[in-house]
PABAMI-804957 format. One line per 2 residues: number of its first residue (from 1); their letters; for each residue z, x, y of N, C-alpha, C, O. Coordinates in steps of 0.05 Angstrom, whole numbers. Layout:
N
NUM = a = Z:X:Y:Z:X:Y:Z:X:Y:Z:X:Y  ...
This chain:
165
1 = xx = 54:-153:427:78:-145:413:74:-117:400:54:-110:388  97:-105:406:87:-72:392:93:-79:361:107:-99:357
3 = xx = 86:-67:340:95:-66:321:82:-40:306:67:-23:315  96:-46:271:101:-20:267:79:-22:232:79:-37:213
5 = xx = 65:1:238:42:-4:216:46:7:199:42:31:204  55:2:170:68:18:145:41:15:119:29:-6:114
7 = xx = 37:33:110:29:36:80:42:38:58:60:55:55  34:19:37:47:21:11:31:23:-5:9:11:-4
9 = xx = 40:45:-27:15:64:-51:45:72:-67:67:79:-61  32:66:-88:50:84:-113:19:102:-120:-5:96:-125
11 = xx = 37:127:-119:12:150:-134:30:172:-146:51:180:-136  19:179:-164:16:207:-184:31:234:-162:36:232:-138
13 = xx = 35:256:-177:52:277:-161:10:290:-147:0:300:-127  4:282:-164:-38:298:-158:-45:263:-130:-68:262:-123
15 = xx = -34:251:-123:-32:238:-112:-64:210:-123:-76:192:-111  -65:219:-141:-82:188:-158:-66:153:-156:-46:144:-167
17 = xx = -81:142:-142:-71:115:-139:-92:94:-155:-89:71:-149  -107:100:-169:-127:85:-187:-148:104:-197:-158:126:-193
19 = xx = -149:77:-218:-174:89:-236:-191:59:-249:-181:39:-258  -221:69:-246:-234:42:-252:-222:15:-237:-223:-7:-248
21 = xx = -212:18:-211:-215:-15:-205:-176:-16:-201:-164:-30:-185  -163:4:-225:-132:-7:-233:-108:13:-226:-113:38:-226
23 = xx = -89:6:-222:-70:35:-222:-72:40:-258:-75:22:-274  -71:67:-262:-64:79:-289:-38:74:-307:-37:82:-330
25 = xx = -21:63:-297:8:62:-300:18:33:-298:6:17:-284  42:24:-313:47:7:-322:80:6:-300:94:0:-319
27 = xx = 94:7:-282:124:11:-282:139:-14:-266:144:-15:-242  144:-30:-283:153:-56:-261:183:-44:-248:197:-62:-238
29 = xx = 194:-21:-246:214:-15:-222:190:-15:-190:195:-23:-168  167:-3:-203:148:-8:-172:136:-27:-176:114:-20:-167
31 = xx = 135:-50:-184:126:-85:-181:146:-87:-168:141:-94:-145  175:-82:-174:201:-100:-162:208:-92:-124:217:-105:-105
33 = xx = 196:-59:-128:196:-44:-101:177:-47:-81:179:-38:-58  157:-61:-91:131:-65:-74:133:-100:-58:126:-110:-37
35 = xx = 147:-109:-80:160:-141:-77:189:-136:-60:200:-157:-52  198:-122:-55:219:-124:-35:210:-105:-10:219:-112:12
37 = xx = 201:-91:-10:186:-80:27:166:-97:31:160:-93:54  149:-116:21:132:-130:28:137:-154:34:123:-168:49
39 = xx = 156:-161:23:162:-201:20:172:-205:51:192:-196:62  150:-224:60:153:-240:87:140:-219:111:148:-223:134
41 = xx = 125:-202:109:116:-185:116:76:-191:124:76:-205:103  54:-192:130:35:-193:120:23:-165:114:23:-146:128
43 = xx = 13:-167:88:-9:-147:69:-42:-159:81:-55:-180:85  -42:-126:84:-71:-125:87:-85:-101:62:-77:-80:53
45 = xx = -112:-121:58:-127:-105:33:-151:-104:39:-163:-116:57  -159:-90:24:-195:-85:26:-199:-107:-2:-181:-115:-16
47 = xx = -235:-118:-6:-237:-131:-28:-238:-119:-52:-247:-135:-68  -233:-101:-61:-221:-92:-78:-202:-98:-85:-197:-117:-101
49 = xx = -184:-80:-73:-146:-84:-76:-144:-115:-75:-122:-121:-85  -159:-137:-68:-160:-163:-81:-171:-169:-110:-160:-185:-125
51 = xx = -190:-159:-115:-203:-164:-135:-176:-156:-153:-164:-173:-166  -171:-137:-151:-161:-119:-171:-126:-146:-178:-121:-156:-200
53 = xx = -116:-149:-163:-92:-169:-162:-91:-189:-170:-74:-199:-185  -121:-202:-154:-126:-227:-174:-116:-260:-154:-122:-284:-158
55 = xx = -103:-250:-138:-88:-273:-123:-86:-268:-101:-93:-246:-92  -74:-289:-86:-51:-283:-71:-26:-279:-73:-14:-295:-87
57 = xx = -11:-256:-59:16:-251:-70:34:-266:-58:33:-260:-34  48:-282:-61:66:-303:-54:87:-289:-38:93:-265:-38
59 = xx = 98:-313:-21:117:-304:3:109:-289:27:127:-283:43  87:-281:31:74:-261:53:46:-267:55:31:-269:36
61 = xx = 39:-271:83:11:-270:92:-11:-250:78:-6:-226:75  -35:-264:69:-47:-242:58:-79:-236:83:-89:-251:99
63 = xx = -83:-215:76:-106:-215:99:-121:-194:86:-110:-173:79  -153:-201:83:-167:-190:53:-188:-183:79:-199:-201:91
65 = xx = -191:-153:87:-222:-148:104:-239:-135:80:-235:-121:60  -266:-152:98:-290:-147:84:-305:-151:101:-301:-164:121
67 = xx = -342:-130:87:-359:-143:112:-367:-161:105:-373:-175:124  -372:-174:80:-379:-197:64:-383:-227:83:-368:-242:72
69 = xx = -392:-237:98:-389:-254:111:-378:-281:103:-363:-297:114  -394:-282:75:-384:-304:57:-359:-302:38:-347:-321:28
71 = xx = -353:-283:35:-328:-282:16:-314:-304:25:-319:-318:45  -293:-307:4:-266:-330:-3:-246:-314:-10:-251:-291:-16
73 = xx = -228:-321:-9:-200:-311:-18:-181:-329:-14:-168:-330:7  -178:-348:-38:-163:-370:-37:-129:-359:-32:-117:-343:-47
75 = xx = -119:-368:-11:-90:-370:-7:-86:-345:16:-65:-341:29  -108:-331:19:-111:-312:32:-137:-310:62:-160:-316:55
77 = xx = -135:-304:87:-142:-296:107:-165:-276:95:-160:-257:79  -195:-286:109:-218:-265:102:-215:-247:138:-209:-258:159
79 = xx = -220:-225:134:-227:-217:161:-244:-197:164:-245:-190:141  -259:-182:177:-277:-160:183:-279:-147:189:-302:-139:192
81 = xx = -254:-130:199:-249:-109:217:-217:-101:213:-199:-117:212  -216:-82:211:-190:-74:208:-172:-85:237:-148:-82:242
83 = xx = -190:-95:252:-184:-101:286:-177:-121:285:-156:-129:295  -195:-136:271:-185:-165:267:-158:-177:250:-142:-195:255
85 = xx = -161:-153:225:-127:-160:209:-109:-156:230:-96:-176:236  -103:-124:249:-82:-124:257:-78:-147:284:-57:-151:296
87 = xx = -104:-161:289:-99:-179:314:-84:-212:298:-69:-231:305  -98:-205:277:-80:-230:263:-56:-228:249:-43:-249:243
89 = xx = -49:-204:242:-19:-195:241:-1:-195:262:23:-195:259  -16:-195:290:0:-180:305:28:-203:317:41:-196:337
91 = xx = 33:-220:307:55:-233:320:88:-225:296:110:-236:295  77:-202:283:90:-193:257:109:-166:272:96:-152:288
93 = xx = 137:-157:268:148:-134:273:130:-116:253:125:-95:263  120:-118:228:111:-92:209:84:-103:201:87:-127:196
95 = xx = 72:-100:199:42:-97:176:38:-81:148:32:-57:148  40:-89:135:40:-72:108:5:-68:104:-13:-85:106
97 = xx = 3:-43:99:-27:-29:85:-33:-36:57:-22:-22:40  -43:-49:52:-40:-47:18:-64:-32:-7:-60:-31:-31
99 = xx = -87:-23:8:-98:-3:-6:-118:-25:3:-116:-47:15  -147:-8:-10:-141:8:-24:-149:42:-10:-140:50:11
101 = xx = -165:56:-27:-155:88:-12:-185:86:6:-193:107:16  -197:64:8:-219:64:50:-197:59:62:-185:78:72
103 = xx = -188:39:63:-168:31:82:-137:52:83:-127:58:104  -129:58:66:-112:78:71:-126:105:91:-113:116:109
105 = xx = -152:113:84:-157:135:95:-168:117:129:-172:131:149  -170:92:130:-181:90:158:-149:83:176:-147:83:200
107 = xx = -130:79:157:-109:75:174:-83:93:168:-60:85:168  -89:117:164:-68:136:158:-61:150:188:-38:157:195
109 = xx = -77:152:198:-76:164:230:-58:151:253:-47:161:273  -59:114:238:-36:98:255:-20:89:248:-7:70:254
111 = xx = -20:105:230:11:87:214:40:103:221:42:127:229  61:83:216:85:91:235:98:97:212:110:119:213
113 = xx = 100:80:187:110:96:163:89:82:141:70:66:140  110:107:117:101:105:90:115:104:70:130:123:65
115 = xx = 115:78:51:129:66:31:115:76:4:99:63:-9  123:99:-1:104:119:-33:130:110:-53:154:109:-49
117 = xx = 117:105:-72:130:107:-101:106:131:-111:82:130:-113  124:155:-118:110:184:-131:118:181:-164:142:183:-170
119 = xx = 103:176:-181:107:186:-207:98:212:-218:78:225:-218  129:215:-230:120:241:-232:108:253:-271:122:266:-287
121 = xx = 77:242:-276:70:241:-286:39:254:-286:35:270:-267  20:250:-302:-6:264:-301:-24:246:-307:-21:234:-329
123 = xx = -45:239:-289:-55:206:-292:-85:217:-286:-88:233:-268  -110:206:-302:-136:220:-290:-136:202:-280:-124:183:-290
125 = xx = -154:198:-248:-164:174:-237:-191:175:-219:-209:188:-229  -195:165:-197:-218:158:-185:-210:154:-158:-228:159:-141
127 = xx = -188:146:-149:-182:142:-125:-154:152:-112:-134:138:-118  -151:170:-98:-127:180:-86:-124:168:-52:-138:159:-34
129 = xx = -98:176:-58:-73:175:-26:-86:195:-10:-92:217:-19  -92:187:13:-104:218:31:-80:235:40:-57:228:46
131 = xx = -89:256:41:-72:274:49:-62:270:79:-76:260:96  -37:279:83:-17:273:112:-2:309:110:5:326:93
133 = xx = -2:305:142:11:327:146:44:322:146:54:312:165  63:332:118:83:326:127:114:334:153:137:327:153
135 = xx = 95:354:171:105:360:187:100:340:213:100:350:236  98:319:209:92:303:226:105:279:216:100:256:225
137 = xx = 123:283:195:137:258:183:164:265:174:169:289:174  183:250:168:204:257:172:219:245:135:219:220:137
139 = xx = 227:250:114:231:230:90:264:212:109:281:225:120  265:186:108:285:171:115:289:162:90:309:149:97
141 = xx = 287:156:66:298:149:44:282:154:13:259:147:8  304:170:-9:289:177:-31:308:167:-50:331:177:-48
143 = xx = 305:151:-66:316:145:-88:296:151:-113:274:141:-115  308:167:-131:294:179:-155:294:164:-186:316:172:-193
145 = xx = 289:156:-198:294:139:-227:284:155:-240:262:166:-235  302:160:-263:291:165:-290:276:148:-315:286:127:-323
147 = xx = 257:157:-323:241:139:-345:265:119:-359:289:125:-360  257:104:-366:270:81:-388:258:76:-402:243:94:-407
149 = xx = 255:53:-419:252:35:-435:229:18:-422:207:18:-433  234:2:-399:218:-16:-390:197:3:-380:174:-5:-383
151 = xx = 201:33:-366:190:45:-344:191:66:-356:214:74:-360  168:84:-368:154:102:-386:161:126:-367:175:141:-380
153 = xx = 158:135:-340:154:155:-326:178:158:-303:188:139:-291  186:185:-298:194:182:-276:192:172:-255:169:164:-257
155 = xx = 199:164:-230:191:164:-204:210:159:-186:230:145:-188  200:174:-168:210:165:-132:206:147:-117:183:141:-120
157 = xx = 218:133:-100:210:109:-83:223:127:-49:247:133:-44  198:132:-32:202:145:-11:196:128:16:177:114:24
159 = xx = 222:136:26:201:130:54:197:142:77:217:145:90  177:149:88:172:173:115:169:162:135:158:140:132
161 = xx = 174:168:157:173:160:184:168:185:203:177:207:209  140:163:209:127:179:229:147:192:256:158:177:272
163 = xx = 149:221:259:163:229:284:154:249:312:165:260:332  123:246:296:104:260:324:78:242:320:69:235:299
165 = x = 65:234:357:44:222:353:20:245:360:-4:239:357
């Protein structure tokens, strides 16, 4: 089945998606945005981006690679190869990326799109979004929010589609 391999990252305008283990930032408009492109979808993570969550995220296949042979990941699929997630995804129309930034940088080359939430704020961190050429992508949807009350910072919720291979 062909399908279509998407990443999801909320990062900084300096493109920082963590620090120590965590995102820097607090904004449940991107808890609510990451929970609606993902739900019923399967997420794939490195053990990290598990550690860091804590669970499994409900409503969607989870699939946790590691070389770890023994690892667990209760409620969640262990696998070993980024070959092996997408063979066990593969009866799926989409695959969601879910970090962290190994796996973003080992699968940015095949991905068909990209689901960024950009804040536009100043965050020190430890781990960034790899760089993409955006002449090879196309933006198909930007909705912008202004800071609130609940949600300290600006941000964008984007999405790009790949339009050259």
């Amino acid at each position: 089945m062909n399908h279509t391999i998407s990443l999801v990252a909320a990062m900084n305008r300096d493109r920082v998606i963590g620090a120590e283990g965590a995102m820097p930032w607090h904004l449940p408009n991107d808890l609510r945005w990451f929970k609606s492109v993902t739900r019923g979808k399967p997420v794939v993570m490195g053990r990290g981006t598990w550690a860091a969550i804590g669970r499994a995220l409900p409503q969607r296949p989870n699939l946790v690679i590691t070389r770890r042979q023994d690892f667990q990941a209760p409620g969640a699929s262990v696998v070993h190869s980024l070959e092996q997630a997408l063979d066990h995804a593969a009866d799926h129309d989409e695959i969601m990326i879910i970090g962290g930034a190994n796996l973003f940088q080992q699968t940015i080359a095949l991905a068909d799109r990209l689901y960024l939430t950009v804040i536009d704020a100043a965050f020190d961190g430890d781990t960034w979004f790899p760089l993409f050429d955006t002449s090879e992508w196309r933006e198909i949807h930007r909705a912008d929010q202004a800071a609130d009350d609940a949600n300290p910072y600006p941000h964008s919720f984007l999405i790009w589609q790949r339009t050259a291979d």
